[in-house]
C-alpha positions in Angstrom: 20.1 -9.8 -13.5 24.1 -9.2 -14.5 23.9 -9.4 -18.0 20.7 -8.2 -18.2 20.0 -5.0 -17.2 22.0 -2.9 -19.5 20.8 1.0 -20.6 19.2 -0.8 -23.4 16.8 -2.9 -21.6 16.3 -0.4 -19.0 15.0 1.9 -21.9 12.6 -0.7 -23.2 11.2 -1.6 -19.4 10.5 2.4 -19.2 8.6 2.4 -22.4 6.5 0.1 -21.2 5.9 1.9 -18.2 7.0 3.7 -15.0 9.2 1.8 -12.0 12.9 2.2 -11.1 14.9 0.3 -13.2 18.8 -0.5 -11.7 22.1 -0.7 -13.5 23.8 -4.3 -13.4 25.9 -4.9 -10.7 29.0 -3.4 -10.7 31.9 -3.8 -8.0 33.0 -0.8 -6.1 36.6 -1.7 -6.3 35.9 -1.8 -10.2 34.6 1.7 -10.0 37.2 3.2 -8.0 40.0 1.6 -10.1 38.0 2.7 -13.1 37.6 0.0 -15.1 36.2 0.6 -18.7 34.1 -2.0 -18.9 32.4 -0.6 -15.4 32.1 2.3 -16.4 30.1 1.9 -19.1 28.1 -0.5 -17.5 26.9 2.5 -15.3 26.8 5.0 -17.9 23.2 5.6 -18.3 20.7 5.4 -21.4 19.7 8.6 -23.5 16.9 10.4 -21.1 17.5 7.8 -18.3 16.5 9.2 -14.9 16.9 8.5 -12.0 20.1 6.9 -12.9 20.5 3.9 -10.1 23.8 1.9 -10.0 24.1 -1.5 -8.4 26.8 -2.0 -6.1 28.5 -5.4 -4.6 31.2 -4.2 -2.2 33.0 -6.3 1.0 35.1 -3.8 1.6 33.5 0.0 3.8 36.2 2.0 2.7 36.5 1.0 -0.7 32.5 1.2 -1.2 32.3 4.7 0.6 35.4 5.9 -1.8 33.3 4.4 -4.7 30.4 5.9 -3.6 32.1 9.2 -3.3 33.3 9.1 -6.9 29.8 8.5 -8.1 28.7 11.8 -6.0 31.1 13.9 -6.9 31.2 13.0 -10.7 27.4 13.3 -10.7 26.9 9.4 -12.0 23.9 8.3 -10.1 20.8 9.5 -8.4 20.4 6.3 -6.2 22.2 3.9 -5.3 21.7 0.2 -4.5 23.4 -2.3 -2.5 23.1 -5.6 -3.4 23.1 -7.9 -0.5 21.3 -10.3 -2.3 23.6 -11.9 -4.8 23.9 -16.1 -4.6 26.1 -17.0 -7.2 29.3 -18.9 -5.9 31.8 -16.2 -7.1 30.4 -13.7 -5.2 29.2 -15.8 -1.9 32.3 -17.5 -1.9 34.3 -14.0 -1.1 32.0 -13.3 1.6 29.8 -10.8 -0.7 26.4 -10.9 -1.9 23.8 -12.9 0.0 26.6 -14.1 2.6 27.5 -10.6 3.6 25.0 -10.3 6.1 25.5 -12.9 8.1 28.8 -11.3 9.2 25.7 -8.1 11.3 29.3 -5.7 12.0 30.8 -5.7 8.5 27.4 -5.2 6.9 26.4 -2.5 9.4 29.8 -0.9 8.9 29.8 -1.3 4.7 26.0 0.1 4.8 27.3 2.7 7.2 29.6 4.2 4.8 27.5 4.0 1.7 25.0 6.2 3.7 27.6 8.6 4.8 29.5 9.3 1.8 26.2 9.4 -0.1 24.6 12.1 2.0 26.5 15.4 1.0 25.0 15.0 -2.8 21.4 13.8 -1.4 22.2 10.3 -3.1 19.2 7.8 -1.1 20.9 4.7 -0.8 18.7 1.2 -0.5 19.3 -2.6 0.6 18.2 -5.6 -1.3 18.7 -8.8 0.5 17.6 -12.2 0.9 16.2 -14.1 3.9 19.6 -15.4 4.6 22.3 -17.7 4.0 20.4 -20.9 4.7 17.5 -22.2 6.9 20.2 -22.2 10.0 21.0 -19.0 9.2 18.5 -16.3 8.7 19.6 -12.7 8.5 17.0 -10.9 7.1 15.0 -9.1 10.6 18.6 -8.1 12.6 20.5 -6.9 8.7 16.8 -4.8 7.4 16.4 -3.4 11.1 20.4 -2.2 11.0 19.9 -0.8 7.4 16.7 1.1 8.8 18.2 2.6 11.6 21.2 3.6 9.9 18.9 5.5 7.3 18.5 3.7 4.4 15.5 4.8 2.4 14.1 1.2 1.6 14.8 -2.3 2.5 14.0 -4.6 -0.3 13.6 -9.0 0.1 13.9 -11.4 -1.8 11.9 -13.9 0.1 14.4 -16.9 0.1 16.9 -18.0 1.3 20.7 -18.2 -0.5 20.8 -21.6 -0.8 17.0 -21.8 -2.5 18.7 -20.1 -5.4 15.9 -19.4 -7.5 13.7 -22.8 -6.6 10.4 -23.2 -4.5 8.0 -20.9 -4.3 9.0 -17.2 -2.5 8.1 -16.8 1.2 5.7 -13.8 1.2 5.4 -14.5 5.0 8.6 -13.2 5.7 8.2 -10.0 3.9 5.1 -9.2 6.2 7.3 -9.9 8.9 10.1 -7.4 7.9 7.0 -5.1 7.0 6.4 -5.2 10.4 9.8 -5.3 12.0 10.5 -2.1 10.5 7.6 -0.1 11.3 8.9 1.4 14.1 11.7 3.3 12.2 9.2 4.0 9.2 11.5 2.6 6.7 9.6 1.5 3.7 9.6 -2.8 2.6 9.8 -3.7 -0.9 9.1 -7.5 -1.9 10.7 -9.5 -4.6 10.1 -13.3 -5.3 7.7 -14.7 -8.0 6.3 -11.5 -9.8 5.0 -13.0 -12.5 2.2 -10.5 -13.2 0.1 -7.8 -12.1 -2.3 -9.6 -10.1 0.9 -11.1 -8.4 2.1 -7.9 -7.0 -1.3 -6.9 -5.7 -0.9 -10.5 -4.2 2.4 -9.3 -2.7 1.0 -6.1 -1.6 -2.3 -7.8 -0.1 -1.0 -10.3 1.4 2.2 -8.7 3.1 1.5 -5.3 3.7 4.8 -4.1 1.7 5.4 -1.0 0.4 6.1 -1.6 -3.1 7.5 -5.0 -5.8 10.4 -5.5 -7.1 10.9 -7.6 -10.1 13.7 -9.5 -11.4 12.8 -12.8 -13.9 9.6 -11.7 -14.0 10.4 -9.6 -16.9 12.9 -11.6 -18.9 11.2 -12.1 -22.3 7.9 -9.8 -20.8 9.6 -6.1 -20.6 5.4 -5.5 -21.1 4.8 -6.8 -17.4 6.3 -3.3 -16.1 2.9 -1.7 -18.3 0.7 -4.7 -16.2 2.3 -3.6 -12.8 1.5 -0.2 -13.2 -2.0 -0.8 -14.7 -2.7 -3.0 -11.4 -1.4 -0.3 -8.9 -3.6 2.3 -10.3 -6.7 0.0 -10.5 -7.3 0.1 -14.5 -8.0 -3.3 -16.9 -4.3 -4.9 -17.2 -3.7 -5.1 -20.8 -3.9 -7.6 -23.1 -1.1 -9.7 -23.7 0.6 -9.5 -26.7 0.4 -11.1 -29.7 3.6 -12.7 -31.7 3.8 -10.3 -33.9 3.8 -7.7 -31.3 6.4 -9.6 -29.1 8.3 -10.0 -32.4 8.1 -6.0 -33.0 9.6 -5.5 -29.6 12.6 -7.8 -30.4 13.6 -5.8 -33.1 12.7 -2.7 -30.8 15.3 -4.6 -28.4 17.8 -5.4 -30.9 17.7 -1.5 -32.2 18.3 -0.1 -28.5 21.5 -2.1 -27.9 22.8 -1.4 -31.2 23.1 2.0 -30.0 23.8 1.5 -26.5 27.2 -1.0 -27.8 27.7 1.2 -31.4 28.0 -2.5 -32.7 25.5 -4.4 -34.6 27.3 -7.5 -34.5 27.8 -7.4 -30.6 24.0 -6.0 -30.0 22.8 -9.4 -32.0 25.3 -11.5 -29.7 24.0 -10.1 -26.7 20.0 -10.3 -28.0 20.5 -13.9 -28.6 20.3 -15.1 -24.6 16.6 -13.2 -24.6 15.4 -15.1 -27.5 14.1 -18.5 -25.5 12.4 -15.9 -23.2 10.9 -14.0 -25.6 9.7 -16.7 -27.6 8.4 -19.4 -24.5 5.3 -20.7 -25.2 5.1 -20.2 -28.8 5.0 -22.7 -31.6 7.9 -22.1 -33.4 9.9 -24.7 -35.2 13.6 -25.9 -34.5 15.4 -24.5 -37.1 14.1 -21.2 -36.7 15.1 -21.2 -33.1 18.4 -22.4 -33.9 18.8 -19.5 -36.4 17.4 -16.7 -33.9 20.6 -18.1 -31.3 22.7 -17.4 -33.9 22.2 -14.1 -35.4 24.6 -12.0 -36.4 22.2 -8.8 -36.9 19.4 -6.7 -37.0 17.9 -7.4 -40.3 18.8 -11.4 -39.7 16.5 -11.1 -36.8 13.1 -9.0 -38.6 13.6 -11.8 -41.5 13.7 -14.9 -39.0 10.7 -13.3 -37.3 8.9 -12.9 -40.2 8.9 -16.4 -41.1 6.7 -17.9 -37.6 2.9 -17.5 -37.9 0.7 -14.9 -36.4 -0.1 -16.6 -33.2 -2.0 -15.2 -29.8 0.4 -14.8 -26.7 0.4 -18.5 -24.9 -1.2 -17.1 -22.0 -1.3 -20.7 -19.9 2.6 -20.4 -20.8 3.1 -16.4 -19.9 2.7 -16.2 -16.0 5.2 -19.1 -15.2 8.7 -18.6 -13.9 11.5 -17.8 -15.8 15.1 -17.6 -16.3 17.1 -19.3 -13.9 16.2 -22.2 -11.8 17.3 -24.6 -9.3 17.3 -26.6 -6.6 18.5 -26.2 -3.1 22.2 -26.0 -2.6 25.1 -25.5 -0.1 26.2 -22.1 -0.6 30.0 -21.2 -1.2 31.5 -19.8 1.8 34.9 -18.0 2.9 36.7 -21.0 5.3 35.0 -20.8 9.1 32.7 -18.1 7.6 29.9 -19.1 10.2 32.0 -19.5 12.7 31.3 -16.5 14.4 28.7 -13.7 13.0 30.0 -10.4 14.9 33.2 -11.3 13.6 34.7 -8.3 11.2 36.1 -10.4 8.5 38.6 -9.9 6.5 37.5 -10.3 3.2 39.5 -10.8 -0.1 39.2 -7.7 -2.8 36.1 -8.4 -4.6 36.6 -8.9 -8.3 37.3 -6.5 -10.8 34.9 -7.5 -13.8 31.4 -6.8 -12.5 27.9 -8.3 -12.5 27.1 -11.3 -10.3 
């Protein structure tokens, strides 16, 4: 969700209701050299608790310095280690979803996150995927080493690398981890194909996790966080909106990250991506469309808006996958990365400009 999950959006999933909501992924070597953009991609919104920064690291000593920096700074109240990432430019440096393939260097990166979190009472939590490929499943031997070197969750995404964001999500293997990890009373999470509240008691049901996480599921929908917590507790799920309801949170949207960039101009640039989202299902013409991509602020955006016709929320539209798609791929590797899994790579610094 790089890109995504700024202190703006995080602010408009909590109004809609209570979860966790994470910090885009940021690099630990970008933290530790202090890069400005980095930094202010972990800086949290007005009110924001618990404050929970996404890290992508390759390196233990590096991540455990990092990690130290947030403690001691007082920057975060959880922390998150993304071993779930499948885009080439982190994959191909070893990080991300390729990570745990290579059980010593994970174990020993995980190990220091834990450690160095520890004196400030920071939890610290795994996402990953199922695995690289098919060949190449991680998921039971990398949750079982995150459990027993005390992390306080494991979360899955239930596919694989190289699935991307295609197919449908293999709840199975969650209810496998689920029970994999019972012995050390370490706590699943599942991810893959939230689309609504009756999806996640799906998830729950059906695998026996502990909890959901979402990712696409609210791109466009920031009202599906008020639908999971209306499921959990057992009361009527809400009706979904109606246009001019979506179109009132747009500007709600649009207001939030004008404060969180002090920049009208740069809010509306970064609100343009969410507007396809926002608007799926919909009838509205081309040309308003077109206009919405290319605001250039606020008041552009309530005027554009006001132009499309009341309309009910396409509801045959609402609970189908969004965002990213695609089909299966070979993932990018390091050279002879498979070669050997208890090997203790040497992996090239990760980037400096964060989010995956």
């Amino acid at each position: 969700m790089a890109g995504i999950t700024n202190a703006a959006f995080r602010l408009l999933c909590r109004e809609q209701g209570a979860g966790l909501f994470v910090s885009e992924m940021v690099t630990a070597r970008a933290l530790v050299e202090r890069h400005p953009e980095t930094l202010r991609m972990i800086t949290p919104g007005k009110g924001e608790f618990p404050r929970s920064v996404q890290l992508y690291a390759v390196d233990p000593i590096v991540v455990g310095q990092a990690v130290t920096m947030l403690g001691r700074e007082n920057l975060a109240d959880h922390i998150d280690l993304n071993f779930g990432c499948p885009v080439p430019k982190v994959t191909r440096k070893g990080g991300g979803a390729a990570l745990p393939f290579k059980r010593k260097l994970f174990s020993a990166i995980v190990e220091s996150v834990v450690k160095s979190a520890k004196p400030f009472g920071i939890p610290v939590t795994v996402k990953m995927r199922i695995g690289i490929d098919s060949d190449h499943i991680t998921y039971l031997e990398a949750g079982e080493s995150a459990a027993k070197l005390g992390v306080s969750w494991v979360a899955l995404h239930a596919r694989t690398a190289a699935q991307m964001y295609s197919g449908k999500a293999q709840w199975d293997a969650i209810g496998r981890l689920v029970e994999h990890l019972a012995p050390y009373g370490t706590p699943v999470l599942g991810n893959g194909d939230i689309w609504s509240g009756a999806d996640a008691i799906n998830m729950v049901e059906q695998s026996g996790c502990h909890g959901v996480v979402v990712g696409r599921g609210c791109l466009g929908r920031p009202w599906l966080f008020a639908e999971l917590v209306a499921a959990f507790e057992g009361r009527e799920i809400p009706q979904q909106p109606t246009l001019r309801e979506v179109a009132q949170i747009m500007v709600r949207h649009g207001e939030l990250l004008g404060d969180y960039f002090e920049d009208e101009f740069r809010a509306a640039r970064d609100l343009r991506k969410h507007m396809a989202w926002y608007l799926k299902g919909f009838r509205v013409g081309g040309e308003i469309r077109a206009a919405l991509a290319m605001i250039e602020n606020i008041e552009q955006l309530r005027n554009l808006l006001g132009e499309i016709e009341q309309q009910p929320y396409p509801v045959a539209l609402g609970e189908q996958p969004r965002g990213r798609s695609s089909s299966i791929r070979t993932i990018a590797l390091p050279d002879k990365w498979l070669d050997d899994p208890d090997e203790y790579a040497h992996i090239e610094v990760e980037d400096l400009v964060s989010g995956g």
